[in-house]
C-alpha positions in Angstrom: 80.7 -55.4 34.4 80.3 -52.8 36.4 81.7 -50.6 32.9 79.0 -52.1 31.3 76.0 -51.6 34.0 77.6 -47.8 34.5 77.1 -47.3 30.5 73.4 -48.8 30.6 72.6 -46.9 33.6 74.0 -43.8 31.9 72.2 -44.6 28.7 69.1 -45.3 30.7 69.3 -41.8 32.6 70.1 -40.3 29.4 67.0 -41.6 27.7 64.9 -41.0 30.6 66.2 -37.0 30.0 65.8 -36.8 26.5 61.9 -38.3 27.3 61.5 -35.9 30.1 63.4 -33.2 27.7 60.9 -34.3 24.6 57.9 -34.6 27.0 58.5 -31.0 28.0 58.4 -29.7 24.2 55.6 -31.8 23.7 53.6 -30.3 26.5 55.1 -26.4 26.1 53.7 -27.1 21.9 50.0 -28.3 22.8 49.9 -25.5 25.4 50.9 -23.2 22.6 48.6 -25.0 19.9 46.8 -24.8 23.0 46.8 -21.0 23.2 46.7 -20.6 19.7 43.6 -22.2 19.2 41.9 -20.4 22.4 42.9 -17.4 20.3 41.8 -18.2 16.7 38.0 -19.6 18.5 37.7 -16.1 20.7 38.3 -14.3 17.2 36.1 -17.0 15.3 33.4 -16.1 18.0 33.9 -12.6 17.5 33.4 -12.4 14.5 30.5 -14.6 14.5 29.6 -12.4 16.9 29.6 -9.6 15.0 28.4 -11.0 11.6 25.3 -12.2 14.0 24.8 -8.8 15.2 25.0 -7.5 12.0 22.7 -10.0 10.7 20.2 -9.7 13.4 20.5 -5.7 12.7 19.8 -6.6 9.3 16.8 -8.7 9.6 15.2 -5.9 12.4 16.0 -3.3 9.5 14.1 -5.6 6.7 11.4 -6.2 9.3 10.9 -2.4 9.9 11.0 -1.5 6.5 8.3 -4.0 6.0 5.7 -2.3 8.9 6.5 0.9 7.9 4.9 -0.1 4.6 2.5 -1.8 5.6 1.2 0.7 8.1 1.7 3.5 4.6 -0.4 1.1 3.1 -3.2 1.0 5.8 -2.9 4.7 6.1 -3.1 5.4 2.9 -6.3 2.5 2.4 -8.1 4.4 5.4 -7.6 7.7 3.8 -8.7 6.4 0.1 -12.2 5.0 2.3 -12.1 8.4 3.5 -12.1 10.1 0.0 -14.6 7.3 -1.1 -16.7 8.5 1.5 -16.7 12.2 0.8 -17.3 11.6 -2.3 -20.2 9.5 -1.8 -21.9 12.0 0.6 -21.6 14.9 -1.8 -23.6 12.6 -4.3 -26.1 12.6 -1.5 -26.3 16.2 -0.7 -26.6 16.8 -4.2 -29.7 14.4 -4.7 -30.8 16.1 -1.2 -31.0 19.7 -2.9 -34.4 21.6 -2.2 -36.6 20.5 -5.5 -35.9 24.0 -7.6 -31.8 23.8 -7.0 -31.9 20.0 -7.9 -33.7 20.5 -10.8 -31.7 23.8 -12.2 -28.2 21.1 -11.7 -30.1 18.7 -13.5 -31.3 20.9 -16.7 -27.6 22.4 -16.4 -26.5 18.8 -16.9 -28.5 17.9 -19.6 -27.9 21.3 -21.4 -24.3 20.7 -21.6 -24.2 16.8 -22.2 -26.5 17.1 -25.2 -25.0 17.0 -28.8 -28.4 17.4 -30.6 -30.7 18.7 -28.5 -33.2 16.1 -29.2 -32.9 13.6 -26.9 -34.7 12.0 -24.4 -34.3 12.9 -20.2 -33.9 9.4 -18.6 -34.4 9.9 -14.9 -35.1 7.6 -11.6 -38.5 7.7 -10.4 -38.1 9.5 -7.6 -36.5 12.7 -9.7 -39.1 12.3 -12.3 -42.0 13.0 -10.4 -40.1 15.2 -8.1 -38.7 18.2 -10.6 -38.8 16.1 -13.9 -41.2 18.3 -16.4 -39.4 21.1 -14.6 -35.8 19.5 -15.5 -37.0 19.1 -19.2 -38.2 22.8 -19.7 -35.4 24.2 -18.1 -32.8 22.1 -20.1 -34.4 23.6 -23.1 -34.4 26.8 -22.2 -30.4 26.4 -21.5 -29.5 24.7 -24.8 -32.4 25.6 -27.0 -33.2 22.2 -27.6 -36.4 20.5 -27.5 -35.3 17.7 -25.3 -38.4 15.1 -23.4 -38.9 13.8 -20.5 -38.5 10.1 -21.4 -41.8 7.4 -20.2 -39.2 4.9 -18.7 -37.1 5.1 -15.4 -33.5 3.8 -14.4 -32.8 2.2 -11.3 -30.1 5.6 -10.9 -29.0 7.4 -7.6 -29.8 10.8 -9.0 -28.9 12.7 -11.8 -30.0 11.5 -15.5 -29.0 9.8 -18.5 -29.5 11.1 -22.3 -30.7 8.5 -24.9 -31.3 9.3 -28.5 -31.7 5.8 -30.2 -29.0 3.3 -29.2 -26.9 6.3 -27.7 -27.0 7.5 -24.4 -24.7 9.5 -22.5 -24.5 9.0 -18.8 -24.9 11.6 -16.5 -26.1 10.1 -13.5 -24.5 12.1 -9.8 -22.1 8.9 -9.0 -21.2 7.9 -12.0 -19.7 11.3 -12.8 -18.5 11.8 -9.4 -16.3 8.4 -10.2 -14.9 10.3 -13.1 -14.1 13.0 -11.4 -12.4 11.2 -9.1 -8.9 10.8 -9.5 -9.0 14.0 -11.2 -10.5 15.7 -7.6 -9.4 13.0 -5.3 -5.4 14.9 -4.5 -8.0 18.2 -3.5 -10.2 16.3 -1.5 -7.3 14.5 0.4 -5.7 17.9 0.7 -9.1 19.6 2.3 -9.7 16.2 3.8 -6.1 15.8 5.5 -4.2 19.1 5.3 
């Protein structure tokens, strides 16, 4: 019996080794899995890491990019209100000219505008009674026409308009400062802003 109890008690310490022996493994594998893991997170992180940086670097970049244009297009807005502007006060000089300059511009206007030199002088009130028989005689003189002072009046800043019949060619100061415009508007930004 004692054989017997020998062989279980050596069975049983054998066992208990091989549990101890297996336990070991199983402990030295989950600290490697363990280890492993720890490793493949701190790369995962770093590289989340970076891809967030990267991201983030991005999304400063696109936001950057984004006030730069629209501060070009609020610099660029002011300096267009700029231009308006200068253009609109060279309208007003002109319609501030002493009466004998004002009214030489306007004759020179009509002179060239007019295809048959029979039409009539449109002008605001203001201009008519201020320099408009002088306009008319003085527009004739240019062209050789026989051009009149029309009766009516248009609600115009200064300058004139040219009506024969249903025609009438449009000469007033700010309407042909706005189609002058674009084509003067790269000088005037240039004088204006260097």
């Amino acid at each position: 019996m004692k054989g017997i109890e020998n062989i279980a008690q050596r069975i049983r310490e054998d066992a208990q080794q091989e549990a101890k022996d297996l336990l070991n493994q199983a402990e030295q594998k989950a600290a490697e899995a363990r280890a492993a893991a720890d490793r493949e997170a701190g790369q995962l992180r770093e590289t989340l890491r970076k891809e967030g940086e990267a991201e983030a670097a991005r999304q400063y970049d696109l936001l950057l990019a984004a006030q730069e244009t629209e501060n070009r297009k609020q610099l660029l807005s002011a300096k267009q209100e700029l231009v308006a502007r200068a253009f609109q006060r060279a309208v007003e000089q002109l319609c501030a000219l002493e009466d004998e300059p004002y009214a030489q511009l306007l004759a020179r206007l009509a002179a060239s505008a007019s295809e048959t030199k029979q039409e009539q002088i449109i002008l605001n009130e203001r201009d008519k009674a201020r320099v408009g028989a002088r306009v008319a005689e003085e527009a004739n003189r240019l062209c050789s026409g026989s051009l009149t002072l029309a009766e009516e009046c248009r609600p115009i800043v200064g300058g004139l308009i040219l009506s024969q019949g249903k025609i009438e060619v449009n000469c007033a100061l700010d309407t042909l400062a706005a189609l002058r415009r674009n084509e003067l508007a790269g000088k005037a930004s240039a004088l204006l802003f260097g």
